[in-house]
C-alpha positions as CSV (number, residue, x, y, z in Angstrom):
1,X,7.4,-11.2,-59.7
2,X,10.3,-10.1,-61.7
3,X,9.8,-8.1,-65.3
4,X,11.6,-10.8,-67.0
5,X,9.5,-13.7,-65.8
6,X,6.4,-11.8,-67.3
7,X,8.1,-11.5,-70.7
8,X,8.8,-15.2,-70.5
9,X,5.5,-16.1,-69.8
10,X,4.7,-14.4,-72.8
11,X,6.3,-17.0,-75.1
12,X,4.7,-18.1,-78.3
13,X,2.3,-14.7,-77.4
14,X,2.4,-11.2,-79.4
15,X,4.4,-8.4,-77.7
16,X,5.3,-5.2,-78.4
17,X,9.2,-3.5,-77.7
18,X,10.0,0.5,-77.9
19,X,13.0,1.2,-78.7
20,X,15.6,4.2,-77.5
21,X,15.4,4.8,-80.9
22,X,11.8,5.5,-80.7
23,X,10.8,2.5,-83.5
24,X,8.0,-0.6,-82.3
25,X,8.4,-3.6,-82.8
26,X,6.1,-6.1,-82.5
27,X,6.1,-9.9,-83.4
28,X,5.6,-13.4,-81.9
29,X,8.1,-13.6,-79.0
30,X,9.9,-17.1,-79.5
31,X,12.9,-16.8,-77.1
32,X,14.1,-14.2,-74.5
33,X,17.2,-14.7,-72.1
34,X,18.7,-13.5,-69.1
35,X,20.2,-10.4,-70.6
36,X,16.3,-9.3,-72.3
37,X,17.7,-10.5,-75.6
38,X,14.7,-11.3,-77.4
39,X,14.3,-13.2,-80.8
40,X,10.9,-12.5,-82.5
41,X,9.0,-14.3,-85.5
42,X,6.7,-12.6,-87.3
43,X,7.7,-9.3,-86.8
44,X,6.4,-5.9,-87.4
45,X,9.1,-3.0,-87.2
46,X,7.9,0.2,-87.2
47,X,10.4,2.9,-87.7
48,X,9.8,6.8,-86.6
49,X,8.6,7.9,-89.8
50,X,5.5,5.3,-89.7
51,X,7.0,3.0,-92.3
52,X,6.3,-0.4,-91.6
53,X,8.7,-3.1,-92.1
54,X,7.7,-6.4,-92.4
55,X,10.5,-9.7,-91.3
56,X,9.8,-12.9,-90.9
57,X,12.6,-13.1,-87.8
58,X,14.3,-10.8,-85.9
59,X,16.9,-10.6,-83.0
60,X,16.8,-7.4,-80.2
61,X,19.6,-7.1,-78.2
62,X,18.1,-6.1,-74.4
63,X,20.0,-3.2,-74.2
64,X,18.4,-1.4,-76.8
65,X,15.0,-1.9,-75.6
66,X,13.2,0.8,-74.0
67,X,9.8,-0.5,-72.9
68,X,7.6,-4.1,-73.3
69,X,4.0,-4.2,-73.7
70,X,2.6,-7.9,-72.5
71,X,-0.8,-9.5,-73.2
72,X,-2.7,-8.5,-70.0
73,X,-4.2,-12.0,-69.3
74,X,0.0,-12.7,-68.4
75,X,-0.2,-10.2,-65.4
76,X,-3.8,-11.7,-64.3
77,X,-1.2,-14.9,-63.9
78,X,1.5,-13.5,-61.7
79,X,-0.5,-14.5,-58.6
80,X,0.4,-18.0,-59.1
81,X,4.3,-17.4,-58.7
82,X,3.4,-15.6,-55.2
């Protein structure tokens, strides 16, 4: 299963991005497209001094995201896409 179908399986779920510029963010994922563009709701930024920023939406362009951290019960699903 592809990395991207996991993150869309994770719609209207929590996840959590890293960033290359080493801030989290974390929020309610509402959209994500081909490109790993990802709009959020909800959102928790926080940036490398451990300030947390709190915005009620937010758009992440895929190229600046580093790593995505999933809800685990979505991988116990991949086997159905097999």
């Amino acid at each position: 299963m592809y990395p991207l179908t996991l993150i869309r399986m994770s719609r209207g779920k929590v996840i959590t991005m890293m960033l290359k510029d080493s801030q989290a963010v974390s929020g309610f994922l509402v959209k994500c497209d081909v490109a790993m563009n990802m709009h959020l709701q909800n959102a928790t930024i926080q940036r490398k001094s451990g300030e947390k920023v709190f915005v009620k939406q937010c758009f992440l362009k895929g190229q600046n995201v580093k790593s995505v951290k999933i809800d685990p019960k979505i991988l116990g699903k991949q086997h159905l896409f097999e």
